[in-house]
C-alpha positions as CSV (number, residue, x, y, z in Angstrom):
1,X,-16.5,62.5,22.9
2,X,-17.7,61.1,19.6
3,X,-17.0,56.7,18.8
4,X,-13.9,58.1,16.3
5,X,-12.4,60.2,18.9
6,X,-12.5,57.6,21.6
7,X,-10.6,54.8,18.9
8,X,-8.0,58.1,17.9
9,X,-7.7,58.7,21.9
10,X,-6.6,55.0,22.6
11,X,-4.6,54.5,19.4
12,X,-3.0,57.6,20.6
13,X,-2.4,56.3,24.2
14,X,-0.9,52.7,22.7
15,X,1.1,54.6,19.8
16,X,3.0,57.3,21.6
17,X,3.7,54.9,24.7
18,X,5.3,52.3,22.8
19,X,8.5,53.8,21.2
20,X,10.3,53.0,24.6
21,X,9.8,49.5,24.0
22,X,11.0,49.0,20.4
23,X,14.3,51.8,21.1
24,X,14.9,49.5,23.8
25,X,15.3,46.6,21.5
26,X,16.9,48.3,18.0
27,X,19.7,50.0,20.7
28,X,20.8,46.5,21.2
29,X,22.5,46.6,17.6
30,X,22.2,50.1,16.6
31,X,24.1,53.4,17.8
32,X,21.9,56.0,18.7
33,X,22.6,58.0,15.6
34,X,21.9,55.5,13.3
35,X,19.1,54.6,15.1
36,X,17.5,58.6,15.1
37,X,19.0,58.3,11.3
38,X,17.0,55.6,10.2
39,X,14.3,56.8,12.3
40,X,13.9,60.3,11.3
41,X,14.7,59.2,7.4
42,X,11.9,56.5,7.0
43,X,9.8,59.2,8.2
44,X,10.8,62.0,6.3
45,X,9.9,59.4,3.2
46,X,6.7,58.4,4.3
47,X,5.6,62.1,5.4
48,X,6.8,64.8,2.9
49,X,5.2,63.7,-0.4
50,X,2.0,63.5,2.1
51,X,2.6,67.2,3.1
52,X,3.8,68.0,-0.8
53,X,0.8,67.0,-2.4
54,X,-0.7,69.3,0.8
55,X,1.1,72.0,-0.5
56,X,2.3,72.4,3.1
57,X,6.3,72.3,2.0
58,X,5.8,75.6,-0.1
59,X,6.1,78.0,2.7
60,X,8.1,76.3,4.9
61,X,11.2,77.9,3.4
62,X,10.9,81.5,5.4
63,X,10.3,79.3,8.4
64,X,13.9,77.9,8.4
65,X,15.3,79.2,11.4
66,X,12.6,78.3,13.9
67,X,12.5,75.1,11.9
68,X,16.1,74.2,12.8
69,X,16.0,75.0,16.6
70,X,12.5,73.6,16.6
71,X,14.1,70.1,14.9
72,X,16.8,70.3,17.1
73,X,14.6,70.5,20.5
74,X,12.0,68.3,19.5
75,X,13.6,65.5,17.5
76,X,18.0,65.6,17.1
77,X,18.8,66.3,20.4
78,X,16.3,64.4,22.2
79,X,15.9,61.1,20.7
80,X,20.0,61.0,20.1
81,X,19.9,61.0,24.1
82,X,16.7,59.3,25.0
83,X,18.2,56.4,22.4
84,X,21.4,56.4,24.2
85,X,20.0,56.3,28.0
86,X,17.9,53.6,27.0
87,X,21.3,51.6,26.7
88,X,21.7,51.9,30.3
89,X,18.0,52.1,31.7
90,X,14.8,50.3,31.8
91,X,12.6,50.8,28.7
92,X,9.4,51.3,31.9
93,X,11.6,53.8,34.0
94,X,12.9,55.8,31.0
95,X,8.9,56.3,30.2
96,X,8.0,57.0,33.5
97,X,10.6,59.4,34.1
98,X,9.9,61.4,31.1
99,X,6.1,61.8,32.4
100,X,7.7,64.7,34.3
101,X,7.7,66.9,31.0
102,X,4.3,69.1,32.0
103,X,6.5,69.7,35.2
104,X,9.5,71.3,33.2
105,X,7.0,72.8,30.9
106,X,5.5,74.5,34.2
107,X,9.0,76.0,35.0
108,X,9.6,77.4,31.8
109,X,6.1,79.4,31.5
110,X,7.0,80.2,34.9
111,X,10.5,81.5,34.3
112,X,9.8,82.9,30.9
113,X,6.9,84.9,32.3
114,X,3.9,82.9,29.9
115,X,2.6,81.4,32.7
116,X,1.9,81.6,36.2
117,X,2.2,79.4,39.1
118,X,-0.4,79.4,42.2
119,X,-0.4,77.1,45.4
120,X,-2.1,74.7,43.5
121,X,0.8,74.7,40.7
122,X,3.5,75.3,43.2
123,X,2.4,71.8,45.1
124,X,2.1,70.0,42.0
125,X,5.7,70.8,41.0
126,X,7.0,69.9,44.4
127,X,4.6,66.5,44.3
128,X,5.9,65.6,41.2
129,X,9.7,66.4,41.8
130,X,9.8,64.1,44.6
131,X,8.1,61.2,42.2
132,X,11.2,62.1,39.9
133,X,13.7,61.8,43.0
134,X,11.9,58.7,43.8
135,X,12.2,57.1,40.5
136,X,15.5,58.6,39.9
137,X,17.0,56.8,43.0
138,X,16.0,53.7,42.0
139,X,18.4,53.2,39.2
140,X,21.5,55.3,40.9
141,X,22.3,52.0,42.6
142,X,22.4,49.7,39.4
143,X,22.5,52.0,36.6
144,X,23.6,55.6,35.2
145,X,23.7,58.6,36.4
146,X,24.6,60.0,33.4
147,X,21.7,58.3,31.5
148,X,19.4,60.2,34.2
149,X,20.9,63.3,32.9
150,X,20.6,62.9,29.5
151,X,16.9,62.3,30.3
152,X,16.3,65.8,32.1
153,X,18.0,67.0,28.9
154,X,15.1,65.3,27.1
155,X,12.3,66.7,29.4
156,X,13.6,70.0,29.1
157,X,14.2,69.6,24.7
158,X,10.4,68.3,25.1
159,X,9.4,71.0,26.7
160,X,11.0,73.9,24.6
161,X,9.7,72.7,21.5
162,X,6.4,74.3,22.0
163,X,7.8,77.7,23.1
164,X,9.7,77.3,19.6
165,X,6.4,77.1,17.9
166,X,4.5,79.4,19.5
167,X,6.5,82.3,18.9
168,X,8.0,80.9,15.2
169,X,6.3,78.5,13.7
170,X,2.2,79.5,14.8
171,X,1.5,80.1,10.8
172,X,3.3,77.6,9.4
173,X,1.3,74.1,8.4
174,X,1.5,71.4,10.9
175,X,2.3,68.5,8.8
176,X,4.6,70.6,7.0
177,X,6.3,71.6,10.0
178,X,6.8,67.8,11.1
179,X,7.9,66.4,7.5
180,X,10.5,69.3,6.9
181,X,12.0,69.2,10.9
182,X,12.2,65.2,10.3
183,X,14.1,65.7,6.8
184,X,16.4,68.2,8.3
185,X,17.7,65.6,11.2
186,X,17.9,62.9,9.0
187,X,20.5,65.3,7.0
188,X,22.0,66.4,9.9
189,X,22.9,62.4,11.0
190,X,23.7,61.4,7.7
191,X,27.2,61.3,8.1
192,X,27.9,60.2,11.4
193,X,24.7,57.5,11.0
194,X,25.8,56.1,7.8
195,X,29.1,55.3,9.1
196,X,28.1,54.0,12.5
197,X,25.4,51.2,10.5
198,X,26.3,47.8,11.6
199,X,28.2,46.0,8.6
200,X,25.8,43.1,9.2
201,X,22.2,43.0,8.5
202,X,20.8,43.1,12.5
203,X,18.5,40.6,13.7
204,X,14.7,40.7,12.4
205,X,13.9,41.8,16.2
206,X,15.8,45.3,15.3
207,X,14.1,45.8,12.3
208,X,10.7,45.3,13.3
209,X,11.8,47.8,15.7
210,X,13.0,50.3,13.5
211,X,9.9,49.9,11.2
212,X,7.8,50.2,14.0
213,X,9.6,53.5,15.2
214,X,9.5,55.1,11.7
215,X,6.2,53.9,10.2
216,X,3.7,53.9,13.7
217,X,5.6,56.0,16.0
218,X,6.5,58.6,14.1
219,X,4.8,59.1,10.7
220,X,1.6,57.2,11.1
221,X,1.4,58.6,15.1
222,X,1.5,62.4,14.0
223,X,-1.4,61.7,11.3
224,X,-3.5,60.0,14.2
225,X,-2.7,62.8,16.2
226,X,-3.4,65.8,14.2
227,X,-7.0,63.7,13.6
228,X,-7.5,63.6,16.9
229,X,-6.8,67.5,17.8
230,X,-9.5,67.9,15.1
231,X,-11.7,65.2,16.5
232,X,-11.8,66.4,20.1
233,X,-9.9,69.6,20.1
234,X,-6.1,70.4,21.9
235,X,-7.7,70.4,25.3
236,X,-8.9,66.9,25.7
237,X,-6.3,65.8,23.2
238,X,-3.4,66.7,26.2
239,X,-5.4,63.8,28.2
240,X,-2.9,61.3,26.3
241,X,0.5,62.8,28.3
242,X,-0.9,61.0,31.0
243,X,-1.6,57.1,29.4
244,X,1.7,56.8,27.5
245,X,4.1,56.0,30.8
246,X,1.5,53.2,31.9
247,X,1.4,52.0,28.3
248,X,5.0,51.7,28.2
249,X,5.5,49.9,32.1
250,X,3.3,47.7,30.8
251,X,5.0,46.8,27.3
252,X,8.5,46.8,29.6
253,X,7.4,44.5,31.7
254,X,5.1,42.1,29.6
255,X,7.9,42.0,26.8
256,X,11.0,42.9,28.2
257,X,10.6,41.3,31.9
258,X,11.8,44.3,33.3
259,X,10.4,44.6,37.1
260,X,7.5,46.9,38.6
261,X,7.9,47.3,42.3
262,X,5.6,48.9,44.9
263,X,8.4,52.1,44.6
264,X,7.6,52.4,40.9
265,X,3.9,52.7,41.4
266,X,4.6,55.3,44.0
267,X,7.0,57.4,42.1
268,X,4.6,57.2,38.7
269,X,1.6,58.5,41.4
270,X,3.7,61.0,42.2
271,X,4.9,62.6,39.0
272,X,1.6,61.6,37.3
273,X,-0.5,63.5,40.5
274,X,2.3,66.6,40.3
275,X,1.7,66.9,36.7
276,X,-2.1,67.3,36.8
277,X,-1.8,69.8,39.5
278,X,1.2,71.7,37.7
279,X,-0.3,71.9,34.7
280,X,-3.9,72.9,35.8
281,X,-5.2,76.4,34.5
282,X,-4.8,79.2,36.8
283,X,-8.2,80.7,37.7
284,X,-6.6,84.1,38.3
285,X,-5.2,86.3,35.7
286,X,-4.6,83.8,33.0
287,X,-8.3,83.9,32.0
288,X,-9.8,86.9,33.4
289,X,-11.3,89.1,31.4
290,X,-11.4,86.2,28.1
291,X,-13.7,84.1,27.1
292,X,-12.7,81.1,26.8
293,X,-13.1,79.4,23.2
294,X,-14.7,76.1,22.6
295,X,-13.1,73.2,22.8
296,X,-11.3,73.3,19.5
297,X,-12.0,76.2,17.9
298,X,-8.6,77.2,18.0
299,X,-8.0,74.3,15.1
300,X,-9.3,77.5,12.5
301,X,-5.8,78.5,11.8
302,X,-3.3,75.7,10.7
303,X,-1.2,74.3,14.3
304,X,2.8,72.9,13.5
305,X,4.3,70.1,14.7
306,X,4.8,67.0,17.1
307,X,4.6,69.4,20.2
308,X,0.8,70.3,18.9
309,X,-0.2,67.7,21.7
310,X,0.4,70.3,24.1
311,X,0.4,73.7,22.1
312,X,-2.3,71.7,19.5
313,X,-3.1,75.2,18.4
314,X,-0.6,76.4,20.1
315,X,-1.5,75.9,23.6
316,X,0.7,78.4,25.7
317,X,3.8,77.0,27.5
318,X,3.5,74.9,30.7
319,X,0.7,73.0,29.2
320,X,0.7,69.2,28.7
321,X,2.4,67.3,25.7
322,X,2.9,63.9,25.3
323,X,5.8,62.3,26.6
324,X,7.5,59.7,24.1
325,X,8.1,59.8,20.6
């Protein structure tokens, strides 16, 4: 890997592991819909005169109904509930939790027929659902059950998102994709996020939050990330599902003095282990008979979306993604 894609690689890692950190701190004054609002708005500014001066938005148009459902997997649905769990769980825990996303991913090329599981696969999934249960049971005691919930919703909105561009949204520009899904949540919360805005200006804490959650996390993070699927191609470019939970343990408990016990460490081993094996490439029938492209070539024809970490081109379903946005 080139000097540029090893800087992309680990701004990647740091940007897409920090958003647990700062929703953490601006859901301390903000509902979650004015939170996704103001999230999804800033970043809907800062991104579609980008992607009109592209002359990405011109097609996007006959795209609108695997646009909607893609929006509403990847970004309404799942930051409304990941913003609201975070209210009730750890910033570290939310971020390790939602490094079980390749294991959903798994099931649904699985159960959709995409993808196939062997031994291999079969262990990681079992590996890596017993680091869930682990992780999962350390909160039941103090926290949320139905925060835990809404994060499985999350995982498995995170994990659709690519099977929504796959099969809709293959031809459609990438950044256009993202600027037009981000303008059509922050429609869809304008009502209810306008009138849930605190009547007082929040604490400069939130807004450096929210700034950093628009600006870096979201428009500034998808521009880093499409340079780096062109850098290093969507293969390697999946290695980053794997550094955003420690990233964001590490911001948890360095900013927000939340704790890191022995049981953490052993339930993150065991998702992270389960995912790798999950998600590995079956040697049998998925690439007999095809030769396998190299790394990157697939970038020829334009790739959609936030979800490109793991579809990039469009890598088929049960494939990694990044985890935290």
């Amino acid at each position: 890997m080139s000097k540029r894609g090893w800087l992309l690689f680990a701004a990647m890692g740091l940007i897409w592991g920090v958003p647990y950190l700062f929703i953490k701190v601006a859901v301390g004054e903000l509902t979650p819909a004015a939170l996704v609002l103001l999230r999804t708005g800033l970043g809907a500014v800062l991104l579609l005169p980008l992607a009109a001066a592209r002359g990405e938005l011109r097609t996007m148009p006959r795209y609108w109904k695997p646009l909607l459902l893609f929006a509403a997997f990847e970004l309404a649905v799942p930051w409304l509930l990941l913003s609201h769990a975070e209210q009730r769980l750890s910033s570290s825990l939310t971020g390790l939790l939602l490094a079980a996303v390749p294991l959903v991913g798994a099931v649904l090329g699985r159960l959709t027929g995409t993808d196939r599981l062997d031994g291999h696969r079969l262990l990681g999934l079992g590996v890596g659902l017993a680091g869930v249960a682990a992780l999962a049971g350390l909160d039941l005691g103090r926290g949320s059950a139905v925060a835990l919930l809404e994060l499985a919703a999350v995982a498995v909105g995170y994990a659709l998102g690519p099977f929504v561009l796959a099969r809709g949204l293959s031809e459609a520009p990438r950044l256009g994709v993202i600027a037009a899904a981000l303008a059509v949540t922050a429609v869809a919360y304008l009502p209810v996020g306008l009138a849930q805005l605190p009547r007082h200006w929040p604490r400069a804490q939130v807004v450096v939050a929210v700034l950093v959650l628009a600006v870096l996390c979201t428009a500034v993070a998808f521009l880093f990330f499409f340079a780096l699927v062109d850098e290093v191609g969507p293969v390697r470019s999946t290695v980053i599902t794997y550094v955003n939970p420690a990233v964001a343990v590490v911001l948890g408990v360095a900013f927000l003095n939340e704790p890191f016990t022995w049981q953490i460490a052993l339930g993150f081993g065991l998702v992270l282990g389960g995912s790798v094996l999950a998600t590995r490439r079956s040697r049998i029938g998925s690439t007999r008979g095809r030769r396998r492209p190299p790394d990157g070539a697939a970038l020829d024809r334009p790739a959609a979306g936030p979800a490109v970490a793991r579809h990039p081109q469009l890598t088929p379903p049960g494939g990694d993604r990044p985890s935290g946005r």
